[in-house]
Each structure stands twice: as C-alpha cells, then as structure tokens.
Backbone atoms as SQL, in Angstrom:
CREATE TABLE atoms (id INTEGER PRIMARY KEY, chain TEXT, resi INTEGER, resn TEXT, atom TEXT, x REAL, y REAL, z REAL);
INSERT INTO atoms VALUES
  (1, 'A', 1, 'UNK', 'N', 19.336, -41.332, -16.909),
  (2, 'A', 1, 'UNK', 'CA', 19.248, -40.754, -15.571),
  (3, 'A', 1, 'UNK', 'C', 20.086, -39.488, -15.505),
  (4, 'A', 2, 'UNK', 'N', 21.244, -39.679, -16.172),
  (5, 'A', 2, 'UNK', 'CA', 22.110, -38.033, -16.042),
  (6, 'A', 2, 'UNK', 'C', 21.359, -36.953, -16.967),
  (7, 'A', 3, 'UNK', 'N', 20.601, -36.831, -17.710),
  (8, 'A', 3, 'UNK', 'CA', 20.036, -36.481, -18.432),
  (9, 'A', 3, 'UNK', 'C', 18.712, -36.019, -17.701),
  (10, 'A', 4, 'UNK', 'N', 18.149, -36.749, -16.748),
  (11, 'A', 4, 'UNK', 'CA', 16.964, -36.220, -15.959),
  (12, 'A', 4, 'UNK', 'C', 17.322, -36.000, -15.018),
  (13, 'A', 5, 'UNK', 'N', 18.658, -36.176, -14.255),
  (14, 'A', 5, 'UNK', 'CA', 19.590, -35.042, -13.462),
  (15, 'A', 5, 'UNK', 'C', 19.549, -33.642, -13.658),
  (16, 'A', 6, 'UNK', 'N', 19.966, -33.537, -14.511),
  (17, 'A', 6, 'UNK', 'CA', 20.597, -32.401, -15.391),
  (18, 'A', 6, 'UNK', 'C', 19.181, -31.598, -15.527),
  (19, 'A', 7, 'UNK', 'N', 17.999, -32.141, -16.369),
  (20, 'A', 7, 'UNK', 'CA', 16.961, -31.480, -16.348),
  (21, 'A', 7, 'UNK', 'C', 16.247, -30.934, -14.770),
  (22, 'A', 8, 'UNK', 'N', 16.590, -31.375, -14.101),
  (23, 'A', 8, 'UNK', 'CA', 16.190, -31.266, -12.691),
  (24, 'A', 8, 'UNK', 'C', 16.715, -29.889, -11.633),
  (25, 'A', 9, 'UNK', 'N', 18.456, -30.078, -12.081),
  (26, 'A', 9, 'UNK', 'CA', 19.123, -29.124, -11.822),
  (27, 'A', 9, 'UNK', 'C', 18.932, -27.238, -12.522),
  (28, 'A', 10, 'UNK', 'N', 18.384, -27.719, -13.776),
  (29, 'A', 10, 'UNK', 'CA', 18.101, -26.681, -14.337),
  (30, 'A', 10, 'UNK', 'C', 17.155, -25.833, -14.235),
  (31, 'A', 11, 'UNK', 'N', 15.768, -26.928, -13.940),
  (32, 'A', 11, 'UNK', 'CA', 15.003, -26.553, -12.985),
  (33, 'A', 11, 'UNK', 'C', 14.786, -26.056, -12.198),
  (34, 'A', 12, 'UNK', 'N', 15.514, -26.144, -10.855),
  (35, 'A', 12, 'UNK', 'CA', 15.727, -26.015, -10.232),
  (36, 'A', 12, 'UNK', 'C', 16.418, -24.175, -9.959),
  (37, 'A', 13, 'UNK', 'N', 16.955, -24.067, -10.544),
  (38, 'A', 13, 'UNK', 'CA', 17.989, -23.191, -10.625),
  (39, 'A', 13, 'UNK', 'C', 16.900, -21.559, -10.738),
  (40, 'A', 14, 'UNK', 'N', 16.962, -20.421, -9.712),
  (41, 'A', 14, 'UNK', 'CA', 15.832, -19.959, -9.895),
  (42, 'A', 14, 'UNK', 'C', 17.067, -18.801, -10.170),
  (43, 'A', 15, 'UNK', 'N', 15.970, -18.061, -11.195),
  (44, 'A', 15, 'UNK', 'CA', 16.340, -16.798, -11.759),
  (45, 'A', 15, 'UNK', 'C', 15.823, -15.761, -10.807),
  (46, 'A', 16, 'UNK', 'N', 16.727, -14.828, -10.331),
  (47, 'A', 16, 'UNK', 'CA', 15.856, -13.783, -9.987),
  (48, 'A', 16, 'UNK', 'C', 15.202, -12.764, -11.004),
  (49, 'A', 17, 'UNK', 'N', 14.157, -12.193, -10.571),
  (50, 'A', 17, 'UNK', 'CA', 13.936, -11.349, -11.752),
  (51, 'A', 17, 'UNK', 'C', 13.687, -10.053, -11.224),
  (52, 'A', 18, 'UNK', 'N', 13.987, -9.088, -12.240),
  (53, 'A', 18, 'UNK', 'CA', 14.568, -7.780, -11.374),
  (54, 'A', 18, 'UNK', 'C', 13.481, -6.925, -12.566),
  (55, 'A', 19, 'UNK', 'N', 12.986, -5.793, -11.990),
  (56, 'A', 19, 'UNK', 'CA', 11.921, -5.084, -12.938),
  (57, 'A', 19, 'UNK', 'C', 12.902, -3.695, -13.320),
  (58, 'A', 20, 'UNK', 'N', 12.797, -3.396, -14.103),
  (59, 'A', 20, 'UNK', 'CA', 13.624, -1.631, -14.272),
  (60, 'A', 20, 'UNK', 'C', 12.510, -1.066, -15.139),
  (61, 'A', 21, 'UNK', 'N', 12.835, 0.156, -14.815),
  (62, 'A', 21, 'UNK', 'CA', 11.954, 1.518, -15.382),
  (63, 'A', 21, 'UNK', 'C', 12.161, 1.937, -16.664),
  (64, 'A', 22, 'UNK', 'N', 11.798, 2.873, -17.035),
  (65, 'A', 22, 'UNK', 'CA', 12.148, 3.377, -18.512),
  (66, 'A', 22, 'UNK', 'C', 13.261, 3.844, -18.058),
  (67, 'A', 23, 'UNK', 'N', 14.120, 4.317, -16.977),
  (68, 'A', 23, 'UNK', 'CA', 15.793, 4.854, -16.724),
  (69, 'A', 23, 'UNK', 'C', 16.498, 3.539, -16.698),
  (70, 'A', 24, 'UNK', 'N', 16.253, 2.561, -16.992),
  (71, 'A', 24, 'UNK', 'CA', 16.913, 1.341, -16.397),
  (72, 'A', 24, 'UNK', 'C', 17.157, 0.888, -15.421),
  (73, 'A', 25, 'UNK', 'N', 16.876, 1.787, -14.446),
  (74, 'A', 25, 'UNK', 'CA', 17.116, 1.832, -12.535),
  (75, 'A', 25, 'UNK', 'C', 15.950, 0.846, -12.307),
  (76, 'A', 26, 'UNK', 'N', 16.550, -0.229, -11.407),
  (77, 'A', 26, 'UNK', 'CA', 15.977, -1.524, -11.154),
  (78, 'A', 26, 'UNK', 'C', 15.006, -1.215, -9.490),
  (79, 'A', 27, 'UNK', 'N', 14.018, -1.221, -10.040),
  (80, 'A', 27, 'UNK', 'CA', 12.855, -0.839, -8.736),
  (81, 'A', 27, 'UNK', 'C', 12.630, -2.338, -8.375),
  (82, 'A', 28, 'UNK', 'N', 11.229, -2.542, -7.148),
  (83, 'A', 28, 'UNK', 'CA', 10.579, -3.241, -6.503),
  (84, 'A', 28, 'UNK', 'C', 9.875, -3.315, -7.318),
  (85, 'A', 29, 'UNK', 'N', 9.313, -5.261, -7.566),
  (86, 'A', 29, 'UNK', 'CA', 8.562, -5.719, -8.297),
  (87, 'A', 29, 'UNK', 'C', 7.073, -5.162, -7.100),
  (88, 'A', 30, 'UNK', 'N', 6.977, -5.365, -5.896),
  (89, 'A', 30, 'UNK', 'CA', 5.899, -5.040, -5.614),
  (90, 'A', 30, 'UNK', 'C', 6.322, -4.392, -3.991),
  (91, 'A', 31, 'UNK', 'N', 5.791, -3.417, -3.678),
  (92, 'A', 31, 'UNK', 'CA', 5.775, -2.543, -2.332),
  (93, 'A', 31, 'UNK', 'C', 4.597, -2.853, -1.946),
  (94, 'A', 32, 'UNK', 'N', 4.703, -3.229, -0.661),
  (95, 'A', 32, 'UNK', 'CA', 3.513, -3.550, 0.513),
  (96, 'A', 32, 'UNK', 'C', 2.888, -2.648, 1.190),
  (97, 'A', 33, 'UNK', 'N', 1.632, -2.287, 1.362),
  (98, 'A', 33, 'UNK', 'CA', 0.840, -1.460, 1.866),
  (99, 'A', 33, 'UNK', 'C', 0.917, -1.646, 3.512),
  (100, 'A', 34, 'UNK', 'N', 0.698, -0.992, 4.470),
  (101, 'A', 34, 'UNK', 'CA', 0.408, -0.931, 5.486),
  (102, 'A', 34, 'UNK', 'C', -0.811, -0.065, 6.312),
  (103, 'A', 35, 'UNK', 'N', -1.916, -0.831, 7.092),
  (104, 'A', 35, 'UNK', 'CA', -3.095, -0.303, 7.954),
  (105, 'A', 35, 'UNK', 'C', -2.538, 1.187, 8.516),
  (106, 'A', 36, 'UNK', 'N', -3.145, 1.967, 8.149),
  (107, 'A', 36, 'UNK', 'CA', -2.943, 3.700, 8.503),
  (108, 'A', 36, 'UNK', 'C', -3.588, 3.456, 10.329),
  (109, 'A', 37, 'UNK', 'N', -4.269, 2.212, 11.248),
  (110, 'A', 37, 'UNK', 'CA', -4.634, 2.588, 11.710),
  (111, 'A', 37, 'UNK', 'C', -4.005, 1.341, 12.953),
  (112, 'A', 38, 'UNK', 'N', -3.481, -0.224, 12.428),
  (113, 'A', 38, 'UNK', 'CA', -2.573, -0.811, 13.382),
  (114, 'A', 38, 'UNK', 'C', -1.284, -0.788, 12.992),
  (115, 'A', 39, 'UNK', 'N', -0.901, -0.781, 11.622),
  (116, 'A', 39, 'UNK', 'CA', 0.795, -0.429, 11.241),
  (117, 'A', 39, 'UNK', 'C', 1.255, -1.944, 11.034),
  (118, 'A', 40, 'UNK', 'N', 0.220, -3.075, 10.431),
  (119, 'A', 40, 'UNK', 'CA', 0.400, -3.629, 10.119),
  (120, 'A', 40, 'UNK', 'C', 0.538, -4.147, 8.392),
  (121, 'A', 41, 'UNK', 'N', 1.034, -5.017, 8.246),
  (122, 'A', 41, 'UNK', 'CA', 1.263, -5.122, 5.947),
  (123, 'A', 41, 'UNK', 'C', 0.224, -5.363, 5.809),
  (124, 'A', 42, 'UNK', 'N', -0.757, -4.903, 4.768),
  (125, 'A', 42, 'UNK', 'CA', -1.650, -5.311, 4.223),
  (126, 'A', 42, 'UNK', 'C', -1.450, -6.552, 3.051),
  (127, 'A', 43, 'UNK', 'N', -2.030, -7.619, 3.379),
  (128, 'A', 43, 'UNK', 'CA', -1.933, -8.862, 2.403),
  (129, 'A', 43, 'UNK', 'C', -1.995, -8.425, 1.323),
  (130, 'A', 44, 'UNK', 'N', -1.798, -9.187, 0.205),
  (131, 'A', 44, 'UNK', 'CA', -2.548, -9.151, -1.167),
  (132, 'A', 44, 'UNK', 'C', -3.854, -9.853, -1.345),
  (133, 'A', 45, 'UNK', 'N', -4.121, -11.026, -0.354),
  (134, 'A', 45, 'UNK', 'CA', -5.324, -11.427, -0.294),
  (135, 'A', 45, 'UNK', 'C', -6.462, -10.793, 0.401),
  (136, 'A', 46, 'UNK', 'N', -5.967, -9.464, 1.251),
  (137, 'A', 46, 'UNK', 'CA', -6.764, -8.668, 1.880),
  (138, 'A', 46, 'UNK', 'C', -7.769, -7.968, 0.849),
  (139, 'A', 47, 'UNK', 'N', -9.009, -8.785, 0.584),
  (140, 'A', 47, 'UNK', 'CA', -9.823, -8.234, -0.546),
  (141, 'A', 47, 'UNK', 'C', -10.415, -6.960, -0.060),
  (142, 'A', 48, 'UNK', 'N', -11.087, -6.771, 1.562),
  (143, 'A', 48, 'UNK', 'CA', -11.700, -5.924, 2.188),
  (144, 'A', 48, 'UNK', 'C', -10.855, -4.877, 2.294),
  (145, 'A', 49, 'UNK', 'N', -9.371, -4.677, 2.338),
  (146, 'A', 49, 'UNK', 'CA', -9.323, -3.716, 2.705),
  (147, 'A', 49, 'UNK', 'C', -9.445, -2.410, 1.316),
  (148, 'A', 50, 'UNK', 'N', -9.001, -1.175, 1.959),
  (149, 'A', 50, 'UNK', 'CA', -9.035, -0.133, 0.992),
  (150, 'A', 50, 'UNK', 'C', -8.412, 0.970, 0.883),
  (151, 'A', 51, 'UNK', 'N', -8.114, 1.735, -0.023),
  (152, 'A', 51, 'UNK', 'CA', -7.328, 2.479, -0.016),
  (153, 'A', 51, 'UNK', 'C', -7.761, 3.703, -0.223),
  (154, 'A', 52, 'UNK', 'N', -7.759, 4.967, 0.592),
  (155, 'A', 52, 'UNK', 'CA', -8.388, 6.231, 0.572),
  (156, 'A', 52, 'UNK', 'C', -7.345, 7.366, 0.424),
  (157, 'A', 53, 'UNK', 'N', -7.288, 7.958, -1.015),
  (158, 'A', 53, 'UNK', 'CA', -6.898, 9.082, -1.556),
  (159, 'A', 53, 'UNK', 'C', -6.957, 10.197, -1.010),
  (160, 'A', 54, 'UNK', 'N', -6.843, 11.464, -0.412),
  (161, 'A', 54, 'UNK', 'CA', -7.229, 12.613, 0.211),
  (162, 'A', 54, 'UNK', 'C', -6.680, 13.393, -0.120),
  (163, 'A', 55, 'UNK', 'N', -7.219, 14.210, -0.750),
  (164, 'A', 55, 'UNK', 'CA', -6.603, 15.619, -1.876),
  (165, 'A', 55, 'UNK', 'C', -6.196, 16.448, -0.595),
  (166, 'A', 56, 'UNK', 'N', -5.230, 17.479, -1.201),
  (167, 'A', 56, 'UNK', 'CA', -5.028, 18.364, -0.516),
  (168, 'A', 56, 'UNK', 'C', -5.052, 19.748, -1.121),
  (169, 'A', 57, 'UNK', 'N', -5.604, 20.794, -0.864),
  (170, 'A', 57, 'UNK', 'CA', -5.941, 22.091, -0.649),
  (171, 'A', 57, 'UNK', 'C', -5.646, 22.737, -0.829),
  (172, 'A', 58, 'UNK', 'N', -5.586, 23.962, -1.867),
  (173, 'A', 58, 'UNK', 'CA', -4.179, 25.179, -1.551),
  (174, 'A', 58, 'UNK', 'C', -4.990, 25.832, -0.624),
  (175, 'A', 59, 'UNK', 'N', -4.642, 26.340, 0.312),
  (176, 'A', 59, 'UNK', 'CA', -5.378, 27.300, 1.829),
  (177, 'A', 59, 'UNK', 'C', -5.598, 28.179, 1.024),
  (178, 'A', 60, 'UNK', 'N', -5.050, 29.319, 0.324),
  (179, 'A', 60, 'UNK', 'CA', -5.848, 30.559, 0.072),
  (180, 'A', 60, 'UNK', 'C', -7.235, 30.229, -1.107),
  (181, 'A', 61, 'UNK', 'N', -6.945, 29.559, -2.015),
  (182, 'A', 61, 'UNK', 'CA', -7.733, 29.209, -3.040),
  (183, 'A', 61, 'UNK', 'C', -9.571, 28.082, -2.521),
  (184, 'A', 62, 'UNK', 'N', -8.841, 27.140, -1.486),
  (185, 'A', 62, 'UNK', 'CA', -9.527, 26.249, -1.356),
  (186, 'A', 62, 'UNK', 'C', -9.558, 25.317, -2.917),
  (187, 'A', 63, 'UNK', 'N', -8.570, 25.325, -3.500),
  (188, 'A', 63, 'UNK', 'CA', -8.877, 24.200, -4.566),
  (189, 'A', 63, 'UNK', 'C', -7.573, 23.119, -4.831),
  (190, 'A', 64, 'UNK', 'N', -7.944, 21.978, -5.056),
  (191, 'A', 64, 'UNK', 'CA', -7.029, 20.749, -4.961),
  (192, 'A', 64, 'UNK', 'C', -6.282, 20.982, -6.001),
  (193, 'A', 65, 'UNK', 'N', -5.157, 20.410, -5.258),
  (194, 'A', 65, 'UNK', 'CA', -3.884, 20.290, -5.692),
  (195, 'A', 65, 'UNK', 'C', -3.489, 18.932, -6.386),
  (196, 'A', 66, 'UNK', 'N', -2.270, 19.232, -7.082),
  (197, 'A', 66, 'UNK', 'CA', -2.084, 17.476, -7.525),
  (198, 'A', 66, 'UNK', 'C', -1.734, 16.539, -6.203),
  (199, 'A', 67, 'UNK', 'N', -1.277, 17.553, -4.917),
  (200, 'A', 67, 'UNK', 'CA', -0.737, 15.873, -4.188),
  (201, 'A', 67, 'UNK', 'C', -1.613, 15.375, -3.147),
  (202, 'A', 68, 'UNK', 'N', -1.504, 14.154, -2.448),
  (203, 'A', 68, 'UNK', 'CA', -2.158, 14.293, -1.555),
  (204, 'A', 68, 'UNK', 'C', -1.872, 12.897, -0.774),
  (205, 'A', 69, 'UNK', 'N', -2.665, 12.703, 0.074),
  (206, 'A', 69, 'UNK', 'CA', -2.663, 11.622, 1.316),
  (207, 'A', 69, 'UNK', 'C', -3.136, 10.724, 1.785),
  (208, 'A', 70, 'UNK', 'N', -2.577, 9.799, 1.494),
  (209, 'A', 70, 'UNK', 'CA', -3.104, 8.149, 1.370),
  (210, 'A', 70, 'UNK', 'C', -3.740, 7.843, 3.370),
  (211, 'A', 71, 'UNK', 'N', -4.327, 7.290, 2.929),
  (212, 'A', 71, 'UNK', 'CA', -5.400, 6.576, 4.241),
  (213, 'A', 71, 'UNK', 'C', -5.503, 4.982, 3.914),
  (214, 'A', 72, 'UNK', 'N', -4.759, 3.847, 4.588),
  (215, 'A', 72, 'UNK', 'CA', -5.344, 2.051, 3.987),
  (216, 'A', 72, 'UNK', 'C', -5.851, 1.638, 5.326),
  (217, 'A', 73, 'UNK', 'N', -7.160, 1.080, 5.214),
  (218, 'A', 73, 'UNK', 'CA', -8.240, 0.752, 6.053),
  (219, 'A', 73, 'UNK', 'C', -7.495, -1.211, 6.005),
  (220, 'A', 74, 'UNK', 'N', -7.183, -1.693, 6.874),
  (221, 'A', 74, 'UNK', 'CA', -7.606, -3.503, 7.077),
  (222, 'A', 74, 'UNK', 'C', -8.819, -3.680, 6.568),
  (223, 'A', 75, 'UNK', 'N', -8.653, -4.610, 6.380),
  (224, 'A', 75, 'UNK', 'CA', -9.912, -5.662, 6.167),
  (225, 'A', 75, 'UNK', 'C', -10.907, -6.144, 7.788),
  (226, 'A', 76, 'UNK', 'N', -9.630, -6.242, 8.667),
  (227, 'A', 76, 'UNK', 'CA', -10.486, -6.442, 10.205),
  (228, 'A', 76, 'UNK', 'C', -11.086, -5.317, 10.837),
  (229, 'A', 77, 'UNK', 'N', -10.087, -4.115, 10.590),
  (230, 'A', 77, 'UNK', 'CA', -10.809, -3.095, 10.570),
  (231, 'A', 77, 'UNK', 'C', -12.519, -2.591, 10.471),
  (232, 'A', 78, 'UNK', 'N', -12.462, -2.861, 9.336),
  (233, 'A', 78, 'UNK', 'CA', -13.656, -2.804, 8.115),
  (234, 'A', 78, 'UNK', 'C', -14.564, -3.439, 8.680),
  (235, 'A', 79, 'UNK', 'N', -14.470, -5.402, 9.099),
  (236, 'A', 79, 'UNK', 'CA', -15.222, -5.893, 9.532),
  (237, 'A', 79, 'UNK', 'C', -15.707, -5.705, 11.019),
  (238, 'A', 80, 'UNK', 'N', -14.906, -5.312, 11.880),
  (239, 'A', 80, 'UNK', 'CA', -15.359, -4.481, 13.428),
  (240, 'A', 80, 'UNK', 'C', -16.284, -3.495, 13.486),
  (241, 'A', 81, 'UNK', 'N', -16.113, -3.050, 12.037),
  (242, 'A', 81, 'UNK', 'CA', -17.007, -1.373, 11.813),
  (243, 'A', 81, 'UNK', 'C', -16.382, -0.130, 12.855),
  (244, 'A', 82, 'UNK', 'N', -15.247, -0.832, 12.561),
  (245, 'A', 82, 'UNK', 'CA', -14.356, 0.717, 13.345),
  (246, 'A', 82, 'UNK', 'C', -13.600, 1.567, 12.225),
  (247, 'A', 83, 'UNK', 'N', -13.969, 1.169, 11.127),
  (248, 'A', 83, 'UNK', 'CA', -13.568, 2.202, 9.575),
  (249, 'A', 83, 'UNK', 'C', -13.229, 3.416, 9.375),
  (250, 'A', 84, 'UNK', 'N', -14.548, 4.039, 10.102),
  (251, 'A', 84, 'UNK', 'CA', -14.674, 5.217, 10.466),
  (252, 'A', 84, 'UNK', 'C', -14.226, 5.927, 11.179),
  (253, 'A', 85, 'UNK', 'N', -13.995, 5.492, 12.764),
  (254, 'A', 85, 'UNK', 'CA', -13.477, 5.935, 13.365),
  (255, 'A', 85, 'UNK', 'C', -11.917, 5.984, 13.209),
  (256, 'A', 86, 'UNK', 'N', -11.509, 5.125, 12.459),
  (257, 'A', 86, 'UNK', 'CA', -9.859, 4.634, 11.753),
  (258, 'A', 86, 'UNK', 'C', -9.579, 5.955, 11.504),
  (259, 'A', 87, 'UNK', 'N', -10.364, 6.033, 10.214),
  (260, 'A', 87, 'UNK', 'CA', -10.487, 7.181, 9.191),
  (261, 'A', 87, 'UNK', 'C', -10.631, 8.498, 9.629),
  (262, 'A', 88, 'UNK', 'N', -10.945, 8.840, 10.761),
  (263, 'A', 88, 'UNK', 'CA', -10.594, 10.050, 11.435),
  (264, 'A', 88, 'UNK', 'C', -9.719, 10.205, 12.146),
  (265, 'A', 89, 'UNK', 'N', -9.653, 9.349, 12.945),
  (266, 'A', 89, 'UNK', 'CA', -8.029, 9.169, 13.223),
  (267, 'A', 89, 'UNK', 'C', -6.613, 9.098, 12.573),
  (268, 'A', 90, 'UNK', 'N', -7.008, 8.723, 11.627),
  (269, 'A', 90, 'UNK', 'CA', -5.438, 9.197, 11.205),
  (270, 'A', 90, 'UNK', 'C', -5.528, 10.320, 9.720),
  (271, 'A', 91, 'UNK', 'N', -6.889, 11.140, 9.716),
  (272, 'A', 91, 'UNK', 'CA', -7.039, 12.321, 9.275),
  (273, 'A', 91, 'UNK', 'C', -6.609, 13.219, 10.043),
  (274, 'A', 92, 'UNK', 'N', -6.753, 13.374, 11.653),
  (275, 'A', 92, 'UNK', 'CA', -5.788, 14.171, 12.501),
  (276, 'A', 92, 'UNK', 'C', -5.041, 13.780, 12.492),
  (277, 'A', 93, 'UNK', 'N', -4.235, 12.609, 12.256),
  (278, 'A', 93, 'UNK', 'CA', -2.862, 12.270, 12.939),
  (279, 'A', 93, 'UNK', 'C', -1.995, 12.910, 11.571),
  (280, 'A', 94, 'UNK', 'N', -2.466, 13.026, 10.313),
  (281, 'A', 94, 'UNK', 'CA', -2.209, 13.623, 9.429),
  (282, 'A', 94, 'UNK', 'C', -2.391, 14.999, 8.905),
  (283, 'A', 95, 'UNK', 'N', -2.745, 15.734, 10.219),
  (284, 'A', 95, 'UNK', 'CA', -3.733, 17.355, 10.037),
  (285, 'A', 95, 'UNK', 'C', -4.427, 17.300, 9.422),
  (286, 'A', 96, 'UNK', 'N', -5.017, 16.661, 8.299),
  (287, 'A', 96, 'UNK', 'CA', -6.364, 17.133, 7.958),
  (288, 'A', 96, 'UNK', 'C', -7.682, 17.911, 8.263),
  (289, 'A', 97, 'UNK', 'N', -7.876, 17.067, 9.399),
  (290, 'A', 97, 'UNK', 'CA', -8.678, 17.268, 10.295),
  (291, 'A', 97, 'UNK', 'C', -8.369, 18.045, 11.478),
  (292, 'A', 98, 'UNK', 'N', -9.009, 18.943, 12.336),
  (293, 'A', 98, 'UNK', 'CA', -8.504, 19.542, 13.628),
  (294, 'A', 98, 'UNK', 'C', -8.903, 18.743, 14.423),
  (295, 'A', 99, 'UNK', 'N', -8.130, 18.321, 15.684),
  (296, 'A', 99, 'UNK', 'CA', -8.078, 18.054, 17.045),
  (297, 'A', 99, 'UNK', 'C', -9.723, 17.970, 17.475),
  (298, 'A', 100, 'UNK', 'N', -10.232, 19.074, 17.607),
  (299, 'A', 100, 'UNK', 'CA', -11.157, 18.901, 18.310),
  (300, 'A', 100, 'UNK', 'C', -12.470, 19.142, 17.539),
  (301, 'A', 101, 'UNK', 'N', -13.268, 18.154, 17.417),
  (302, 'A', 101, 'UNK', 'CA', -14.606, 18.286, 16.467),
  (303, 'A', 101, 'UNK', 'C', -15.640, 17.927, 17.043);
C-alpha cells in the first residue's frame, strides 16, 4: 500500500510545462483568438470559425506589403449569415475600407 501511495503521489504531481524559442525566452504554449466582430475568445473547438488575412498596400505603388490585418469571423457569426456584414465592419473599423460606400 505505501508503495501504491507513493505511485499515486507521483502521479499526481503535475509538471508545468513551459515552451521556449530558439532565444530560450519562455513564450505561450497557445494564444487565444478573439471574434473581430463580438470581442469574444474563439474556442479551439470553434471549427466554423475563420481567420481572414488582409494585406496591406503601399499607397503610392498600390502593391502589398509584407504586413497586414487579421479579421476572425465566430462560428455563430457565420451561422446567422451576418459574415459579411462582420467583415465590413471591422474593415472600417480598421480603415481599410472608407466610411461611406
């Protein structure tokens, strides 16, 4: 019985586990997404939702740049069929888009 104590305790006993980079600087095993359009976490089981990339522009050139601007749609979102309208909305709320179209 001290013996399957002991195994129990050891068990028991949780390691944290910590991820580091190629600098050794210890990051987040995982960062949570949030709806660009209620400001809520996006699950990991949220299969529907999605994540929209949006290049950005050099103004004189008109040609993309390396950075740019994330857009994450819900999954309830998606299923309301208000996606779209999401998606323009927070393309202005992000300038992308102008005000009035």
């Amino acid at each position: 019985i001290l013996l399957l104590n002991r195994l129990v305790a050891a068990s028991c006993t949780v390691n944290k586990i910590k991820m580091q980079n190629d600098q050794k600087e210890i990051v987040d095993l995982y960062i949570p997404r949030k709806c660009s359009e209620t400001g809520k976490i996006l699950s990991a089981r949220d299969h529907a939702a999605v994540q929209i990339n949006l290049a950005d522009l050099d103004p004189a050139t008109g040609v993309k740049t390396s950075s740019y601007k994330t857009i994450a749609i819900a999954g309830k979102i998606r299923r309301s069929g208000e996606s779209d309208d999401s998606v323009l909305r927070a393309a202005v709320r992000l300038g992308i888009v102008p005000n009035k179209i």
